[in-house]
C-alpha positions as CSV (number, residue, x, y, z in Angstrom):
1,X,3.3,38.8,-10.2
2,X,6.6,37.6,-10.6
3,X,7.8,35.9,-7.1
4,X,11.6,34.9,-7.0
5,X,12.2,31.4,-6.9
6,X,14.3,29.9,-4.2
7,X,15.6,26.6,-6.3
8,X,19.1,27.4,-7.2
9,X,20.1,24.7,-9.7
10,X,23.3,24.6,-11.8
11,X,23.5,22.6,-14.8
12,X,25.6,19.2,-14.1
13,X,22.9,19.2,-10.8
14,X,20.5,17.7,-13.6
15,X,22.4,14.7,-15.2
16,X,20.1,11.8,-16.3
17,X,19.7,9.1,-13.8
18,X,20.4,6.3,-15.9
19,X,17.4,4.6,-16.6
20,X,18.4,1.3,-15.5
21,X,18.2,2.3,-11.8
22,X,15.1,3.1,-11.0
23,X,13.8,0.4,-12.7
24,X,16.0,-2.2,-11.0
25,X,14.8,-0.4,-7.6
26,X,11.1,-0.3,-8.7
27,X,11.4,-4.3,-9.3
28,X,13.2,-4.8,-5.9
29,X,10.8,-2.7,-4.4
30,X,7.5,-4.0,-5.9
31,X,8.2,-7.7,-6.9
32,X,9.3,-9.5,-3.2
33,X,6.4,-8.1,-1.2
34,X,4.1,-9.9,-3.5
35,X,5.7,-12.7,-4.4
36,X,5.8,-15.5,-2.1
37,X,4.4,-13.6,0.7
38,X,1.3,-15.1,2.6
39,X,-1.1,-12.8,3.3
40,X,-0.8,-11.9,6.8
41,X,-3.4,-9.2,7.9
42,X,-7.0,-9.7,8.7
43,X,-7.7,-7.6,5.6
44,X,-5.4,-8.7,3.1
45,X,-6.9,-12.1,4.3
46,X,-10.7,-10.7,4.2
47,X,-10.2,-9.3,0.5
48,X,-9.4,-12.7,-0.6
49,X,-11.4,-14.8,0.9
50,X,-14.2,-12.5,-1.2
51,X,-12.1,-12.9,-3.8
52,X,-12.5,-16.8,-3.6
53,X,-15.9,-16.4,-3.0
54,X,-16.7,-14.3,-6.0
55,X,-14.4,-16.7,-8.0
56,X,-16.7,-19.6,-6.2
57,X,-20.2,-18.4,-7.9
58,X,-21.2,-15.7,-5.0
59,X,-22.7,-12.4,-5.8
60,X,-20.4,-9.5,-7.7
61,X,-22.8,-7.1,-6.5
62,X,-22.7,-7.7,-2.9
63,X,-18.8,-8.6,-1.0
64,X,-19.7,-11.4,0.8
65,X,-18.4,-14.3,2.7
66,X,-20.7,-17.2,3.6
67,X,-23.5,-14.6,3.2
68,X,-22.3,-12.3,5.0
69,X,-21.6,-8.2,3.7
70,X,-18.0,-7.6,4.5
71,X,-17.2,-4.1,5.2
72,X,-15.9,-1.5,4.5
73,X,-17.8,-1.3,1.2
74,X,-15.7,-2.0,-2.1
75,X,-16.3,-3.8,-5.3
76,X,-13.2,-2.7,-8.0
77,X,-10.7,-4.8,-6.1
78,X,-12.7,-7.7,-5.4
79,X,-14.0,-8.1,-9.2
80,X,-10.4,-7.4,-10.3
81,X,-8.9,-10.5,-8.0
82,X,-11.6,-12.7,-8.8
83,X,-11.1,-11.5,-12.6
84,X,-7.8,-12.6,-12.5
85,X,-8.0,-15.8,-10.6
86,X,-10.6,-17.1,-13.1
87,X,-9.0,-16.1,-16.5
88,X,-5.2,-16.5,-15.2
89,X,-3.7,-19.7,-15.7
90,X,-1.5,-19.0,-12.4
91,X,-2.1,-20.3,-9.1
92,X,-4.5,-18.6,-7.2
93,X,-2.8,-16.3,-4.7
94,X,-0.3,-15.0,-7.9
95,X,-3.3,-14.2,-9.5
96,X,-5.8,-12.7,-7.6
97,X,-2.2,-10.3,-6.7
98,X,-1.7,-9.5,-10.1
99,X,-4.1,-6.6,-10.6
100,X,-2.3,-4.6,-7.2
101,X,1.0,-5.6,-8.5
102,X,-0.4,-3.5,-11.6
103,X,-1.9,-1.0,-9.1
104,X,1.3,-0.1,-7.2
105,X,3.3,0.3,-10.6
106,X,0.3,2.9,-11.6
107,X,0.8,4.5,-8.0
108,X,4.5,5.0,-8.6
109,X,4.2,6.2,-12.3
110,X,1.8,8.6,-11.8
111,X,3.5,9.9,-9.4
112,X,6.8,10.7,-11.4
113,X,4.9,11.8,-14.6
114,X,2.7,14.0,-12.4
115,X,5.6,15.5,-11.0
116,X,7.9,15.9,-14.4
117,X,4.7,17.9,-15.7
118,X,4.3,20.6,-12.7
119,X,7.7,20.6,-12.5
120,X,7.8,22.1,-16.2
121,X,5.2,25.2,-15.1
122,X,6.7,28.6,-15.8
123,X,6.5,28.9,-11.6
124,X,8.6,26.0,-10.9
125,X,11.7,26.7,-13.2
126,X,14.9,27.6,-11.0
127,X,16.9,30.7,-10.9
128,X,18.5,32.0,-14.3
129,X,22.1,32.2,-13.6
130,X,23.8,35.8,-15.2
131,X,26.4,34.0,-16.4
132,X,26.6,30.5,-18.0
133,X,24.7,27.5,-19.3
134,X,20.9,27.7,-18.1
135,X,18.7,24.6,-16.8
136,X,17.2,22.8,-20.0
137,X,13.0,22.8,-18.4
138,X,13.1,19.1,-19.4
139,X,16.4,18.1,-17.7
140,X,15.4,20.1,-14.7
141,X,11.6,18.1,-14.8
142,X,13.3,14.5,-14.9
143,X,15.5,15.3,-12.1
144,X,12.8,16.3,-9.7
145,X,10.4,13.9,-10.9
146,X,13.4,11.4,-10.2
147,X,13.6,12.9,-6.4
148,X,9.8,12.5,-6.2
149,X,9.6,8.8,-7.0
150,X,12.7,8.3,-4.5
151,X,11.3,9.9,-1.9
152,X,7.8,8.0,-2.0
153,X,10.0,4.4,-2.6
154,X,11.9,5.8,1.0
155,X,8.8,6.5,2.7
156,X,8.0,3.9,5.4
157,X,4.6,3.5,5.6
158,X,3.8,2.9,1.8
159,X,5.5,-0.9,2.3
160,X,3.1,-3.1,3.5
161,X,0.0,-1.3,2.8
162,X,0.9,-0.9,-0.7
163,X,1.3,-4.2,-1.2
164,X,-1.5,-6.4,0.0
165,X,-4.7,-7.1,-2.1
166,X,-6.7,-4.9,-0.9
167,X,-8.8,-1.6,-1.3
168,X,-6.1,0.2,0.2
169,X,-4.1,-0.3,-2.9
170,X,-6.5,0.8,-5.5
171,X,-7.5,3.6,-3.1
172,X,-3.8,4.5,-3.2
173,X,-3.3,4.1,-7.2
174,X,-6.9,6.2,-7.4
175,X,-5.4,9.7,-5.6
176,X,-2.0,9.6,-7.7
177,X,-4.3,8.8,-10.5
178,X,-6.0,11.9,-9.7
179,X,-2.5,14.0,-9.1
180,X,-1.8,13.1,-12.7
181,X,-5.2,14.4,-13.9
182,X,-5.1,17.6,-12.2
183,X,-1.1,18.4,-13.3
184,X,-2.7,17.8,-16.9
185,X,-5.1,21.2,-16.3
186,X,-1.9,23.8,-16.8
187,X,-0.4,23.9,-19.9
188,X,3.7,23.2,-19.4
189,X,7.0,25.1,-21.2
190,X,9.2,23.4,-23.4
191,X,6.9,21.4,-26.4
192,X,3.5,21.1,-25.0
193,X,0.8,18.8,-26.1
194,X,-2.4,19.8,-28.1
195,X,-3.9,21.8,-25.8
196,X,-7.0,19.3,-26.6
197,X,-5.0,15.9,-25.5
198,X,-4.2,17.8,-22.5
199,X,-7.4,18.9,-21.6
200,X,-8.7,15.6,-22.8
201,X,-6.2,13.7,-20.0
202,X,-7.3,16.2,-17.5
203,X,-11.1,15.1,-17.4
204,X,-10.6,11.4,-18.4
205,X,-8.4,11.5,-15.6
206,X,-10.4,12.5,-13.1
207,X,-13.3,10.4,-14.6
208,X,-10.5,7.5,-14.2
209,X,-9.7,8.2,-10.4
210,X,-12.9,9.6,-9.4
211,X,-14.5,5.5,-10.4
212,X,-11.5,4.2,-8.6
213,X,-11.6,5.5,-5.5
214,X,-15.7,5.5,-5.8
215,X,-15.5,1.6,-6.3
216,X,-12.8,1.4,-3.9
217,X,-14.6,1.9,-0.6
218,X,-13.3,5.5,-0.9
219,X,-16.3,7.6,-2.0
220,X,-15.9,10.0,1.1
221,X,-12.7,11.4,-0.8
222,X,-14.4,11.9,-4.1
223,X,-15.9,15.0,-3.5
224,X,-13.5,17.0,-1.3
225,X,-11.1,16.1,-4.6
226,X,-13.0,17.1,-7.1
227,X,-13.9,20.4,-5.6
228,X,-10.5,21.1,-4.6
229,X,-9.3,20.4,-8.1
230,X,-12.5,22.5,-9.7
231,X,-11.0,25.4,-7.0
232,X,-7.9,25.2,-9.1
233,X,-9.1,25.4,-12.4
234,X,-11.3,27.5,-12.1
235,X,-8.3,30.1,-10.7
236,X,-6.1,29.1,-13.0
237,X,-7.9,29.6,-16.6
238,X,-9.0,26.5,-17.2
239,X,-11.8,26.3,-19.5
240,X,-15.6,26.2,-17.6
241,X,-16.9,23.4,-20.0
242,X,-14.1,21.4,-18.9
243,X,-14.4,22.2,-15.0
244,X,-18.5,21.1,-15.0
245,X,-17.4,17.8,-17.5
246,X,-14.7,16.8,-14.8
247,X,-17.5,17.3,-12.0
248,X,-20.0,15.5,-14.0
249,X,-17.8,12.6,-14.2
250,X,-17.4,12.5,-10.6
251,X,-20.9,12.7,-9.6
252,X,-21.0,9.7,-12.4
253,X,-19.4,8.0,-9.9
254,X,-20.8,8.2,-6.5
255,X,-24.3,8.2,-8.8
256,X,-22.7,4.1,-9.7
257,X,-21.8,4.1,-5.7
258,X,-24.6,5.0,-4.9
259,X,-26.9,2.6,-7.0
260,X,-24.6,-0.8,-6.0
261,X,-24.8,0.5,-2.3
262,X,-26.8,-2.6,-0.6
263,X,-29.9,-1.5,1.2
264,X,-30.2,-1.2,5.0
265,X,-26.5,0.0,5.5
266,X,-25.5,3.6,5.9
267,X,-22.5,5.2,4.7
268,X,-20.7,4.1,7.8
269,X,-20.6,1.0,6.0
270,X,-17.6,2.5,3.7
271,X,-15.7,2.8,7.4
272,X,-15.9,6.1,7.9
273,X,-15.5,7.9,9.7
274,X,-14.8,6.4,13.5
275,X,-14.1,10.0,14.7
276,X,-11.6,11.9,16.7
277,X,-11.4,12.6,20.0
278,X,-10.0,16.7,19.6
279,X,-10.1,16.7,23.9
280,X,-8.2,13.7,24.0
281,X,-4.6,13.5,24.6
282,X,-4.0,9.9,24.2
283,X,-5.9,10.6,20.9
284,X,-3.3,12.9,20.1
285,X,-0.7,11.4,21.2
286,X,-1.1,7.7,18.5
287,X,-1.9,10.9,15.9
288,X,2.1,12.2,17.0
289,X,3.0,8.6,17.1
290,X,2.0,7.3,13.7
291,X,3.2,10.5,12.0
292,X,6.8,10.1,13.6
293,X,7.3,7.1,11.6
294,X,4.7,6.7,9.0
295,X,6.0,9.7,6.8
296,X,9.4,9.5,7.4
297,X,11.6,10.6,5.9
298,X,9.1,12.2,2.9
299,X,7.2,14.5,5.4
300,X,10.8,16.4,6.6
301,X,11.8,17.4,3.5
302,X,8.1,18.7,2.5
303,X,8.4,20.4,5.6
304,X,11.5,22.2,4.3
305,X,9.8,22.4,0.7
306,X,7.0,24.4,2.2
307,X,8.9,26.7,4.0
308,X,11.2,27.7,1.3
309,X,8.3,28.0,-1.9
310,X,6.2,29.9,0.8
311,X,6.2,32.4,-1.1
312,X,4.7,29.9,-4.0
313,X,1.7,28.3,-2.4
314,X,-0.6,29.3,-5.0
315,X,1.2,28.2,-7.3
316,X,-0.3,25.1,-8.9
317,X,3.3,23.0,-8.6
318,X,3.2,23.4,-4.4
319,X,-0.6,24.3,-3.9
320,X,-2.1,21.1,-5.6
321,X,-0.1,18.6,-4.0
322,X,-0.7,20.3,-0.7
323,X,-4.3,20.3,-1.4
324,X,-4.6,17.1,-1.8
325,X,-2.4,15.6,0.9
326,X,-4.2,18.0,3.1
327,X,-7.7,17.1,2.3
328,X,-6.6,13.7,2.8
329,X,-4.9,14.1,6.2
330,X,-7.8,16.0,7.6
331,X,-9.9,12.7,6.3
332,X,-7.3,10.4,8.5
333,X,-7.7,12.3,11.4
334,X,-11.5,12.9,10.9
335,X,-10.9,8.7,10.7
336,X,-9.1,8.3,14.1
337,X,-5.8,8.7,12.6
338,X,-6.6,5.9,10.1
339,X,-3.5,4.3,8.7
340,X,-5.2,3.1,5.7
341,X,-6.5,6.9,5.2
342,X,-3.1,8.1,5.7
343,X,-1.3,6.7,3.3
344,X,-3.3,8.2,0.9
345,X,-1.5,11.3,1.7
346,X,1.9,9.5,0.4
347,X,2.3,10.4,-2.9
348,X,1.4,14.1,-2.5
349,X,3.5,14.2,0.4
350,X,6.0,13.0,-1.8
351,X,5.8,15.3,-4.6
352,X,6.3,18.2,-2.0
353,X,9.4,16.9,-0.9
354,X,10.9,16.0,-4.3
355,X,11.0,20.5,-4.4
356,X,13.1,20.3,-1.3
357,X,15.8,19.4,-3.5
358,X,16.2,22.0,-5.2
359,X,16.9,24.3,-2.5
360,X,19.2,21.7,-0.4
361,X,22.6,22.9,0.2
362,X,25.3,20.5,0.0
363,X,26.0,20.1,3.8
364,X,22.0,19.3,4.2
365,X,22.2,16.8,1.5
366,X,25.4,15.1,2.7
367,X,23.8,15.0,6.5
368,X,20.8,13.2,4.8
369,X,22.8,10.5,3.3
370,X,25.0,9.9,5.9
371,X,22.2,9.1,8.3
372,X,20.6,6.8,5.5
373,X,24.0,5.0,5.3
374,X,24.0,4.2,8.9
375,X,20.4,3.7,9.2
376,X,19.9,1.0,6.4
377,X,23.3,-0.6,6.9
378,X,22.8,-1.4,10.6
379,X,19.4,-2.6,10.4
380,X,20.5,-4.7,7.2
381,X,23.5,-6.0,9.7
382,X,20.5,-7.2,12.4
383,X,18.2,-8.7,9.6
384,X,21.7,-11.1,8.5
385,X,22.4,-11.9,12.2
386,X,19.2,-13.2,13.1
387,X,18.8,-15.1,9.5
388,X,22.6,-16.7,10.4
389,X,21.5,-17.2,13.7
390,X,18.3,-19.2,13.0
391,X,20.1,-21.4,10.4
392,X,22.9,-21.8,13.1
393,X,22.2,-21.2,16.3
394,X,25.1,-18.6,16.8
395,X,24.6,-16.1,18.3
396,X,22.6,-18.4,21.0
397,X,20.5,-15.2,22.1
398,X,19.0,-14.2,18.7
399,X,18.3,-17.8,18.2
400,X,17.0,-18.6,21.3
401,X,14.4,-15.4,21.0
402,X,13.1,-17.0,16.9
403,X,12.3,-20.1,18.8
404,X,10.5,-18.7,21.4
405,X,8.5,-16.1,19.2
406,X,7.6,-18.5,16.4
407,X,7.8,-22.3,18.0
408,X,7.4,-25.0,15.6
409,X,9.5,-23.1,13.0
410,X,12.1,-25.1,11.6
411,X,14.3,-22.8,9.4
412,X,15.7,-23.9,5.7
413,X,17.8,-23.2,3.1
414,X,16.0,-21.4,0.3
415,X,19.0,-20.8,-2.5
416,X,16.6,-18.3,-4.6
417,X,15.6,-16.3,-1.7
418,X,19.9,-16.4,-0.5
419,X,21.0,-15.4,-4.5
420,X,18.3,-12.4,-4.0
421,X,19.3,-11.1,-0.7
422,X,22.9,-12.0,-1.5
423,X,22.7,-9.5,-4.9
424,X,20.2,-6.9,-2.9
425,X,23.4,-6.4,-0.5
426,X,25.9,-6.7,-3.0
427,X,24.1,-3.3,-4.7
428,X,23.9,-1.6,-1.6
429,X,27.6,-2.1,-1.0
430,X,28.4,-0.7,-4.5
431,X,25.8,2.3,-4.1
432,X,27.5,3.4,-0.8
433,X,31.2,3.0,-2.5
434,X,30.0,5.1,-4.9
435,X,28.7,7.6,-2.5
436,X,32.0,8.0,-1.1
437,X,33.6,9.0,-4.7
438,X,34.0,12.3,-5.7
439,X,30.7,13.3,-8.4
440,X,29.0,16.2,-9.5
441,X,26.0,16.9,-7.1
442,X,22.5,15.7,-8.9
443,X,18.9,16.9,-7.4
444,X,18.2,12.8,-7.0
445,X,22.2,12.6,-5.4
446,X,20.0,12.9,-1.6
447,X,17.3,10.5,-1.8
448,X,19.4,7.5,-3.9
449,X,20.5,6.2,-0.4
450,X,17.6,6.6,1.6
451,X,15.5,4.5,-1.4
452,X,18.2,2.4,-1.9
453,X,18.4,1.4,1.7
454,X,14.8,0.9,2.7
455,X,14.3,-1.0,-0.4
456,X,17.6,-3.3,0.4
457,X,15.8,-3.8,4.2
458,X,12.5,-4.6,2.3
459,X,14.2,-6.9,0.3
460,X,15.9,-9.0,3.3
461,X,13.1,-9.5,5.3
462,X,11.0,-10.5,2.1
463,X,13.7,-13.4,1.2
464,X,15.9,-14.3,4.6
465,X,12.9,-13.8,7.3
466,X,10.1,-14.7,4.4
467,X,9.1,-18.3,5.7
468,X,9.3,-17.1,9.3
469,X,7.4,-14.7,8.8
470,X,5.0,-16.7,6.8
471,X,5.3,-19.3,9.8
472,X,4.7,-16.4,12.5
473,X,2.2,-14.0,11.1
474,X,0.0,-15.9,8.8
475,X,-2.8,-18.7,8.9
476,X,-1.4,-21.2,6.9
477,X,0.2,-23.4,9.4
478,X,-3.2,-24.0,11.3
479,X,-4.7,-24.1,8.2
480,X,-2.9,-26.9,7.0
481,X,-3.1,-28.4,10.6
482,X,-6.9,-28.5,10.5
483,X,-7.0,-29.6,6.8
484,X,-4.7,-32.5,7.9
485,X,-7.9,-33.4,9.8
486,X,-10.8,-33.2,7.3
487,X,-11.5,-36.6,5.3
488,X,-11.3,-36.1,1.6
489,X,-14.0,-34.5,-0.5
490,X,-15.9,-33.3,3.1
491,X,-16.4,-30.2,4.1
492,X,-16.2,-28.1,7.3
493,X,-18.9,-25.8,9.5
494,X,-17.0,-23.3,10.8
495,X,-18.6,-20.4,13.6
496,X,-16.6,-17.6,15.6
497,X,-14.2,-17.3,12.3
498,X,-13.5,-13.7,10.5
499,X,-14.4,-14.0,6.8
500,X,-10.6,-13.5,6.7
501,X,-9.8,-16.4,9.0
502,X,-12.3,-18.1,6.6
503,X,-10.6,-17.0,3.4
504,X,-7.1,-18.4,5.2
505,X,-9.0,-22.4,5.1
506,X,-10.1,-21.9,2.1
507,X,-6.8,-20.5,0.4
508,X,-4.3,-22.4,2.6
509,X,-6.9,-25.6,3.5
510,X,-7.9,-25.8,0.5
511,X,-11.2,-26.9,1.9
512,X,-15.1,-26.1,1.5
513,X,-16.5,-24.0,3.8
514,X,-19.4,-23.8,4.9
515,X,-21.1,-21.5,8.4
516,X,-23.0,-23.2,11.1
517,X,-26.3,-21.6,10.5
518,X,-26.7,-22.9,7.1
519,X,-28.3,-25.6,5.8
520,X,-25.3,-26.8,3.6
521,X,-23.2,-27.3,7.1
522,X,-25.7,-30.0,8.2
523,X,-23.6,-32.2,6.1
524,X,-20.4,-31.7,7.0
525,X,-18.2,-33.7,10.0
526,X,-16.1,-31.5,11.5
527,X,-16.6,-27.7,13.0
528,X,-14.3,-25.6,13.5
529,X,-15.3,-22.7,15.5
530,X,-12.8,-19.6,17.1
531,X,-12.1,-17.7,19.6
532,X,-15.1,-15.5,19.7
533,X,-18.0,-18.8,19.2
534,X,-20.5,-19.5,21.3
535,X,-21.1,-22.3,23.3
536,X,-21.2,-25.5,21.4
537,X,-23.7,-28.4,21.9
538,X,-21.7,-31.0,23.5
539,X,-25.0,-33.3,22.2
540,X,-24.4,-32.6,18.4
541,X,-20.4,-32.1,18.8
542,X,-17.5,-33.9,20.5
543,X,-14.1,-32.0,20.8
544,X,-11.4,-33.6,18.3
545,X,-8.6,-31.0,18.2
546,X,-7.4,-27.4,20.2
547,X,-5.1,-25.6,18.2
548,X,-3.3,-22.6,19.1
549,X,-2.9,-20.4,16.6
550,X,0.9,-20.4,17.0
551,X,2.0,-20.2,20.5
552,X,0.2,-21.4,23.6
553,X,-0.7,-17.9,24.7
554,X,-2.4,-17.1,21.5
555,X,-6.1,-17.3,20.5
556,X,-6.8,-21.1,19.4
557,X,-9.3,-22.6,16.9
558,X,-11.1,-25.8,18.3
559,X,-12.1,-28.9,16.2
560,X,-14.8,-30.4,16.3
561,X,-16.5,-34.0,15.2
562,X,-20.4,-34.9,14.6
563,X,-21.4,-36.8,17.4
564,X,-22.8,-40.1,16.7
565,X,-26.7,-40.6,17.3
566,X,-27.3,-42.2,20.4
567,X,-28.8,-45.2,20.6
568,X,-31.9,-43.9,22.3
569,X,-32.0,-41.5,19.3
570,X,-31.9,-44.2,17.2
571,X,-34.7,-46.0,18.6
């Protein structure tokens, strides 16, 4: 049956973005946050100090650090760092960051392409006018594939996740991955592919993301995926052979899952899930809190998208994205409203909103970009007053609160990281002007600002706060401190560390590592041990060094020298 279609879209609303924009945002948006960015988290610290440790001679079979498993479970991003830092002849951090700078483009592409093909379905086309020019399918495609990769580059909580080296961002790249397959299983208007090439993408899609997300730490999300998609085709006409093959391939993978899975863990060991409390209000109330921000502003219009292709939700251009970014919210909150889980749910969540446009009326659309224009502008007015205030000192206040957060910082002129942030506002400046002109209304016209203005704010703190935020977030400055310490060629015992903490003196220190326990550390002078050692024996070790991590009040990291034998010992 025939259901009307609420996307009213005239002609000049599907003018070509010119093709130099999104890839000029894509590179502002994907290049800073890996380039010259410490890693800051525990995890993004944890994945490579395996990394290292892979790279080192350790087991590929096992993700390890000093012998010990680190979980969650995942091997795909670890082989693919240590990969690259052996065969790369970069230094190590660009390297092992290579493969997720690879993985975030593949998120973002997918994405569009997976959108420009539903968005070519029979279902999806807008309303045929009476009188005039109708849509061209492949004009109208682009344009809400356009408003799709907008809306996922606005969303806030893809930033940092998205770009840290670890499984999170393979996990990520695995579910658009998977989008892209399952758009492939309905034949699209306009000139359609060999129905065999397109079946063909189809499974070897799935077979593709189904080993991603398997080898990702993300087997739990294999098969509530591949049924869901199998639900689909199945309904829709696809082929049986081709539903079973696409199935097969996934049970390929959790079968390879399954046989690398260490023995004596469980399939907690993949991190999930922590539960969720369904009595408990607090419980509901981080779930309300992280969803206020974390989706914005992507969930809203998806929202509005929903509610106006209601009458379309078995329709595969609404009904598989919302399959899959509901099977994968249910997973976050099944995971204690899991951020890691959640973002997952990003690029689906973005695809629904790119078919808000479509039904947008002008005054909605203006209303969007205005608040985006205030939004970005004013926080990009606070990033420049604190950066001239630490290089200053005026205003006093802003400066005063830098050196009281971060003491020890001393800020510095960094003319690459200026010429960036100086160009990034330049853009926004000229994007806004343009704004203001008089144009033709484009589908994309709503979400330009809102992208262009969170990737702007990205951009600043990337290059104006980048070294404080190195200074004040990561390990390298007691890394180095401690380093400073060690006599050449020696290594260090080190007890109460995180692997990541580890990873950060092995990356920043550039030292060898070895834990207490083991016989190797028998050798080596100096221990360090953290906050969470136990008692050391004052009769093998004498206190050289107590480092706070970065202020006073923080958790510090205690050196330690081998204590000379005494000369009762000795006799």
């Amino acid at each position: 049956m025939n259901r009307p279609t609420p996307a009213l879209v005239v002609p000049q609303a599907v003018r070509r973005l010119p093709r130099w924009v999104p890839w000029l945002l894509m590179a502002a948006y994907v290049l800073p946050g890996f380039w010259g960015r410490d890693p800051w988290r525990g995890a993004d610290l944890t994945s490579l100090a395996v990394m290292l440790e892979m790279h080192a001679g350790g087991p590929w079979h096992v993700p390890q650090v000093l012998g010990e498993t680190v979980l969650p479970l995942a091997w795909l991003p670890y082989w693919l760092g240590a990969a690259a830092i052996a065969w790369l002849p970069l230094p190590t951090l660009v390297a092992a960051r290579l493969p997720f700078v690879l993985a975030l483009g593949l998120t973002l592409a997918c994405t569009w392409y997976s959108v420009y093909r539903l968005a070519r379905l029979p279902a999806a086309q807008p309303l045929a006018p009476a009188l005039g020019e109708a849509v061209a399918p492949v004009d109208y495609a682009r344009a809400v594939a356009d408003g799709a990769l907008l809306a996922l580059v606005a969303t806030l909580g893809l930033a940092m996740l998205a770009h840290e080296t670890t499984p999170t961002a393979l996990q990520l790249a695995g579910v658009a991955l998977w989008g892209w397959a399952g758009a492939h299983g309905w034949s699209s208007g306009g000139a359609p592919q060999p129905t065999s090439v397109r079946l063909g993408a189809a499974v070897g899609g799935t077979w593709a993301a189904a080993f991603v997300l398997a080898l990702s730490g993300a087997p739990w999300l294999v098969g509530p995926l591949a049924l869901a998609q199998a639900a689909w085709w199945w309904r829709t006409g696809m082929p049986p052979s081709r539903v079973v093959l696409a199935l097969a391939g996934c049970a390929a993978a959790l079968g390879l899952t399954w046989a690398l899975h260490p023995a004596g863990l469980g399939w907690t060991a993949y991190g999930w899930p922590d539960g969720f409390d369904l009595t408990s209000l607090a419980a509901w109330g981080s779930l309300g809190r992280l969803l206020a921000w974390f989706v914005w502003p992507s969930a809203v219009l998806a929202l509005w998208a929903l509610w106006r292709w209601r009458a379309h939700l078995r329709s595969p251009h609404i009904g598989w994205p919302l399959t899959q970014a509901l099977v994968v919210l249910l997973a976050s909150v099944a995971d204690g409203a899991n951020d890691r889980v959640l973002v997952l749910a990003l690029p689906s969540i973005a695809t629904l909103a790119a078919w808000a446009l479509p039904t947008l009326r002008g005054s909605l659309s203006a209303a969007i970009d205005w608040f985006a224009v205030l939004l970005y502008s004013g926080a990009a007015v606070i990033v420049w007053v604190i950066w001239v205030a630490m290089m200053t000192g005026v205003p006093a206040k802003p400066a005063a609160n830098v050196a009281r957060a971060a003491p020890g910082f001393e800020p510095a002129l960094h003319p690459v990281l200026l010429g960036a942030a100086l160009a990034g506002t330049a853009l926004w400046l000229a994007l806004v002007v343009w704004r203001l002109g008089r144009h033709a209304p484009a589908l994309w016209k709503g979400l330009v600002l809102s992208a262009a203005g969170f990737t702007l704010n990205w951009l600043l703190l990337m290059t104006l706060w980048l070294p404080l935020l190195n200074w004040g977030l990561g390990l390298r400055p007691i890394s180095e401190r401690i380093a400073r310490l060690v006599p050449a060629q020696a290594c260090v015992a080190v007890t109460g560390l995180s692997p990541g903490d580890i990873g950060a003196l092995r990356l920043h220190g550039g030292l060898a590592v070895q834990r207490l326990d083991s016989r190797s550390a028998q050798r080596c002078p100096l221990l360090v041990a953290g906050p969470r050692a136990r008692a050391i024996d004052p009769d093998q070790w004498t206190l050289r060094a107590d480092l706070p991590r970065l202020r006073e009040n923080r958790e510090r990291w205690r050196v330690y020298e081998r204590a000379a034998p005494s000369a009762d010992g000795a006799s």
